[in-house]
N, C-alpha and C positions, 0 to 999 in steps of 0.2 A: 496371669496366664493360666494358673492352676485353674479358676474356676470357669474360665473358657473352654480348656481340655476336659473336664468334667463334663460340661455342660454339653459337649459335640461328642463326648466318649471316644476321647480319642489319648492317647499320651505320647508313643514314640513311633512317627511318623516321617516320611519322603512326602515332598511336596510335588504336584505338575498343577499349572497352571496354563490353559489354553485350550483352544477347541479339541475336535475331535477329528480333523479331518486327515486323512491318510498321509498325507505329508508329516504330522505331528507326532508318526513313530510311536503311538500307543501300545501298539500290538508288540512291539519289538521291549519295549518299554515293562508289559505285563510280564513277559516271560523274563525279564530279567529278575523282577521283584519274589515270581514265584520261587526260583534260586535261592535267593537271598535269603527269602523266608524260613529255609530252612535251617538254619543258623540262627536268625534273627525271630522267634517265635512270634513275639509281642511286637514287631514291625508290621506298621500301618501303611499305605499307601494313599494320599488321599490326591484325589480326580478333579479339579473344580475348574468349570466352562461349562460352555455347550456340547448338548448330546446331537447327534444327528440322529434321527429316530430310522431313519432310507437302513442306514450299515454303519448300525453301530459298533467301533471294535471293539471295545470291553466288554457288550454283550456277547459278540460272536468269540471273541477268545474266551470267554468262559464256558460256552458250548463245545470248542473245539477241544482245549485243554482239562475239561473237566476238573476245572480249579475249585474246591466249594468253602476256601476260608472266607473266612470274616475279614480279613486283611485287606479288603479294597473299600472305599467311601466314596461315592460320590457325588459332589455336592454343584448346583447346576447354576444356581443364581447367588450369588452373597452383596450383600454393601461394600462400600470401601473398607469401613472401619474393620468389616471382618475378616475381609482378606486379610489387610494388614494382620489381625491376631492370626489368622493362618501361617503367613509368612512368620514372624515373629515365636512362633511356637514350636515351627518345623523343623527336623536335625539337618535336613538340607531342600535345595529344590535342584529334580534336577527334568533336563528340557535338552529328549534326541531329537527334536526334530530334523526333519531329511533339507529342509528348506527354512528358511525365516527371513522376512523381512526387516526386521529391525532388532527385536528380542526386551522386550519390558519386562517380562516375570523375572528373567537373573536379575537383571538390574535393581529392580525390587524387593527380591530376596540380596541382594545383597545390602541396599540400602538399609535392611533389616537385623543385619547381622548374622543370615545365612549363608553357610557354604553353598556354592553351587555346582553341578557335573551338567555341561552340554556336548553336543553333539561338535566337532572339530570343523565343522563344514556351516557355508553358509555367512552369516552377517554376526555370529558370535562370536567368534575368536576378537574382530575387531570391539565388538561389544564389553569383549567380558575381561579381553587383556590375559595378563599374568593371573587375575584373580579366582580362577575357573580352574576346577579340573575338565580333561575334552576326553570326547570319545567319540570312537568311530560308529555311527546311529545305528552299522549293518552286521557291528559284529555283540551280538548278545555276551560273547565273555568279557570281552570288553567294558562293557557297560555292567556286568557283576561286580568286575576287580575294580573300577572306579569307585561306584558307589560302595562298596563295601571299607576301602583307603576313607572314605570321605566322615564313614559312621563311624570305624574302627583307630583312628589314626590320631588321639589327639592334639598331636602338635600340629598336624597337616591340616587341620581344623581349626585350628587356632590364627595358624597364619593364612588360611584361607578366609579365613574373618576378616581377619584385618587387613589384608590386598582386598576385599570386597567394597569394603567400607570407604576404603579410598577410590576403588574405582567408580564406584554410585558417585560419589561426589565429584569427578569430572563430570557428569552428564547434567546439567537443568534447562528447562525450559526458556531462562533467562540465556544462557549460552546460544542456547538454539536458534535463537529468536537475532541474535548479535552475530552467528554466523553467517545466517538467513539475508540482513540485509548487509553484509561486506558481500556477500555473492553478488547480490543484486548491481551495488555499487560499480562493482569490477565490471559488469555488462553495460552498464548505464555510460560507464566511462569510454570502454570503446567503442 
Protein backbone atom coordinates (compact mmCIF):
# COMPACT_ATOMS: atom_id res chain seq x y z
CA UNK A 1 0.00 0.00 0.00
CA UNK A 2 2.97 2.27 0.70
CA UNK A 3 3.84 2.43 -2.88
CA UNK A 4 0.34 3.01 -4.13
CA UNK A 5 0.27 6.07 -1.61
CA UNK A 6 3.50 7.23 -3.04
CA UNK A 7 2.46 6.61 -6.45
CA UNK A 8 -1.17 8.73 -6.05
CA UNK A 9 0.85 11.25 -3.40
CA UNK A 10 -1.37 10.75 -1.25
CA UNK A 11 -0.89 9.29 2.79
CA UNK A 12 -3.41 10.30 5.39
CA UNK A 13 -6.62 10.41 3.86
CA UNK A 14 -10.97 10.51 4.15
CA UNK A 15 -12.42 8.50 1.53
CA UNK A 16 -16.22 9.49 -0.57
CA UNK A 17 -17.02 7.60 -3.06
CA UNK A 18 -19.96 8.51 -5.45
CA UNK A 19 -21.22 11.01 -7.88
CA UNK A 20 -21.74 14.29 -7.63
CA UNK A 21 -25.09 15.07 -7.63
CA UNK A 22 -26.66 17.36 -4.95
CA UNK A 23 -28.42 14.77 -3.14
CA UNK A 24 -24.76 13.32 -2.31
CA UNK A 25 -24.07 16.27 0.38
CA UNK A 26 -20.63 17.21 -1.21
CA UNK A 27 -20.94 20.72 -0.46
CA UNK A 28 -21.91 20.00 3.20
CA UNK A 29 -19.27 17.40 3.26
CA UNK A 30 -16.42 20.08 1.87
CA UNK A 31 -17.07 22.30 4.71
CA UNK A 32 -16.82 19.83 7.06
CA UNK A 33 -13.30 18.71 6.00
CA UNK A 34 -12.13 22.36 5.79
CA UNK A 35 -12.70 22.32 9.81
CA UNK A 36 -11.03 19.32 10.34
CA UNK A 37 -8.20 20.54 8.42
CA UNK A 38 -7.31 22.69 10.62
CA UNK A 39 -6.18 20.20 13.30
CA UNK A 40 -5.44 17.71 10.85
CA UNK A 41 -2.78 19.56 8.52
CA UNK A 42 -1.49 16.62 6.46
CA UNK A 43 -5.33 15.29 5.96
CA UNK A 44 -6.24 14.53 2.52
CA UNK A 45 -9.65 14.28 1.26
CA UNK A 46 -10.08 12.27 -1.70
CA UNK A 47 -13.25 12.68 -4.35
CA UNK A 48 -13.59 9.60 -6.78
CA UNK A 49 -16.77 9.42 -9.30
CA UNK A 50 -18.24 11.42 -11.52
CA UNK A 51 -18.04 15.13 -12.07
CA UNK A 52 -21.09 16.84 -13.47
CA UNK A 53 -19.44 19.54 -15.39
CA UNK A 54 -23.65 21.76 -15.53
CA UNK A 55 -22.83 22.49 -11.23
CA UNK A 56 -20.22 21.18 -10.04
CA UNK A 57 -20.10 21.37 -6.20
CA UNK A 58 -16.48 21.11 -5.32
CA UNK A 59 -15.88 23.61 -8.03
CA UNK A 60 -18.32 25.90 -6.81
CA UNK A 61 -17.45 25.56 -3.05
CA UNK A 62 -14.05 26.34 -3.68
CA UNK A 63 -15.13 29.68 -5.33
CA UNK A 64 -17.57 30.35 -2.66
CA UNK A 65 -15.37 29.34 0.30
CA UNK A 66 -12.16 30.36 -1.08
CA UNK A 67 -10.61 27.27 0.05
CA UNK A 68 -7.01 27.03 -1.89
CA UNK A 69 -5.26 23.82 0.08
CA UNK A 70 -4.00 21.02 -1.61
CA UNK A 71 -6.12 18.90 0.66
CA UNK A 72 -8.77 17.80 -1.86
CA UNK A 73 -7.96 15.06 -4.97
CA UNK A 74 -10.09 14.13 -7.26
CA UNK A 75 -10.05 11.30 -8.95
CA UNK A 76 -12.94 10.59 -11.90
CA UNK A 77 -12.45 7.28 -13.35
CA UNK A 78 -10.33 4.37 -11.49
CA UNK A 79 -10.46 0.27 -12.12
CA UNK A 80 -11.73 -2.08 -9.57
CA UNK A 81 -8.35 -3.01 -8.45
CA UNK A 82 -7.79 0.60 -7.67
CA UNK A 83 -10.53 1.51 -5.74
CA UNK A 84 -10.10 -1.28 -3.89
CA UNK A 85 -6.20 0.05 -2.90
CA UNK A 86 -8.20 3.43 -2.31
CA UNK A 87 -10.53 1.77 0.06
CA UNK A 88 -7.92 -0.22 1.64
CA UNK A 89 -5.41 2.64 2.25
CA UNK A 90 -8.17 5.13 3.56
CA UNK A 91 -8.47 6.08 7.61
CA UNK A 92 -12.01 6.03 6.88
CA UNK A 93 -14.86 6.41 4.21
CA UNK A 94 -17.27 8.53 5.02
CA UNK A 95 -20.90 8.94 2.80
CA UNK A 96 -23.60 12.26 3.95
CA UNK A 97 -25.71 11.61 1.59
CA UNK A 98 -29.29 13.37 1.87
CA UNK A 99 -30.81 10.30 -0.02
CA UNK A 100 -29.41 6.57 -1.08
CA UNK A 101 -30.70 3.93 -2.52
CA UNK A 102 -29.01 1.11 -1.40
CA UNK A 103 -25.32 2.33 -0.18
CA UNK A 104 -22.15 -0.03 -1.70
CA UNK A 105 -19.16 2.39 -0.85
CA UNK A 106 -19.65 1.62 3.20
CA UNK A 107 -20.24 -1.78 2.49
CA UNK A 108 -16.98 -1.78 0.54
CA UNK A 109 -15.11 0.16 2.76
CA UNK A 110 -15.87 -1.84 5.25
CA UNK A 111 -15.34 -5.12 3.61
CA UNK A 112 -12.02 -3.53 3.53
CA UNK A 113 -11.25 -2.87 6.82
CA UNK A 114 -12.40 0.68 6.83
CA UNK A 115 -14.25 2.53 9.49
CA UNK A 116 -17.15 4.20 8.11
CA UNK A 117 -19.43 7.73 9.15
CA UNK A 118 -22.79 7.98 7.10
CA UNK A 119 -25.47 10.12 7.01
CA UNK A 120 -28.45 8.59 9.82
CA UNK A 121 -31.10 8.95 7.16
CA UNK A 122 -31.93 6.95 4.20
CA UNK A 123 -31.12 2.99 3.30
CA UNK A 124 -27.75 3.25 5.61
CA UNK A 125 -28.55 2.69 8.98
CA UNK A 126 -30.22 -0.55 7.56
CA UNK A 127 -27.18 -0.99 5.48
CA UNK A 128 -24.43 -0.29 7.70
CA UNK A 129 -26.07 -1.71 11.10
CA UNK A 130 -24.23 -1.20 14.41
CA UNK A 131 -20.92 -1.00 12.29
CA UNK A 132 -21.19 2.89 11.35
CA UNK A 133 -20.74 5.90 12.93
CA UNK A 134 -24.20 8.25 11.75
CA UNK A 135 -24.64 11.66 11.26
CA UNK A 136 -27.06 13.98 10.78
CA UNK A 137 -26.01 15.06 6.63
CA UNK A 138 -27.62 18.94 7.61
CA UNK A 139 -25.71 19.56 10.51
CA UNK A 140 -21.86 20.27 9.62
CA UNK A 141 -20.77 20.03 13.42
CA UNK A 142 -22.11 17.04 13.48
CA UNK A 143 -20.28 15.50 10.82
CA UNK A 144 -16.71 17.40 12.31
CA UNK A 145 -17.27 15.63 15.82
CA UNK A 146 -17.86 12.26 13.84
CA UNK A 147 -15.28 12.15 11.61
CA UNK A 148 -12.86 13.62 13.96
CA UNK A 149 -14.10 10.34 16.96
CA UNK A 150 -13.46 8.18 13.82
CA UNK A 151 -9.60 9.56 13.02
CA UNK A 152 -8.80 10.31 16.64
CA UNK A 153 -10.27 7.55 18.72
CA UNK A 154 -8.45 4.29 18.49
CA UNK A 155 -10.39 1.92 20.15
CA UNK A 156 -13.68 3.29 18.30
CA UNK A 157 -11.70 2.43 15.35
CA UNK A 158 -10.79 -0.61 16.13
CA UNK A 159 -14.10 -1.81 16.95
CA UNK A 160 -15.57 -0.07 14.22
CA UNK A 161 -13.22 -2.49 12.06
CA UNK A 162 -14.36 -5.28 13.34
CA UNK A 163 -18.36 -4.65 13.35
CA UNK A 164 -17.48 -3.65 9.76
CA UNK A 165 -16.07 -6.72 8.76
CA UNK A 166 -18.82 -8.65 9.93
CA UNK A 167 -21.26 -6.62 8.55
CA UNK A 168 -19.74 -6.72 4.77
CA UNK A 169 -19.98 -10.22 5.36
CA UNK A 170 -23.78 -10.58 5.78
CA UNK A 171 -24.28 -8.85 2.37
CA UNK A 172 -23.30 -11.30 -0.98
CA UNK A 173 -24.48 -11.60 -4.10
CA UNK A 174 -25.13 -15.17 -3.44
CA UNK A 175 -27.54 -14.25 -0.48
CA UNK A 176 -29.26 -11.80 -2.74
CA UNK A 177 -29.85 -13.87 -5.43
CA UNK A 178 -31.54 -16.85 -2.69
CA UNK A 179 -33.63 -13.94 -1.17
CA UNK A 180 -34.68 -12.87 -4.70
CA UNK A 181 -36.26 -16.27 -5.57
CA UNK A 182 -37.93 -17.14 -1.82
CA UNK A 183 -39.75 -13.82 -2.81
CA UNK A 184 -40.69 -14.92 -5.91
CA UNK A 185 -41.56 -18.33 -4.62
CA UNK A 186 -44.02 -16.87 -1.98
CA UNK A 187 -45.86 -15.00 -5.02
CA UNK A 188 -45.86 -17.99 -7.36
CA UNK A 189 -47.40 -19.86 -4.26
CA UNK A 190 -50.30 -17.72 -3.79
Amino acid sequence: MLAFKRRHGIENYILYVGNRKPHKNIGRLLEAFSIIKRDHKTLQLILIGEKFPERDPVNEWREKSGFKGNGIQEVTEVSDETLQQYYCSAKLLVNPSLNEGFGFPPLEAMACGVPVVVSKISSLPEVCGDAALYVNPYNISDMVMKIQMALEDEGLRSELIQKGLKQACSFSWKRCAEETVKVFEEVMGE
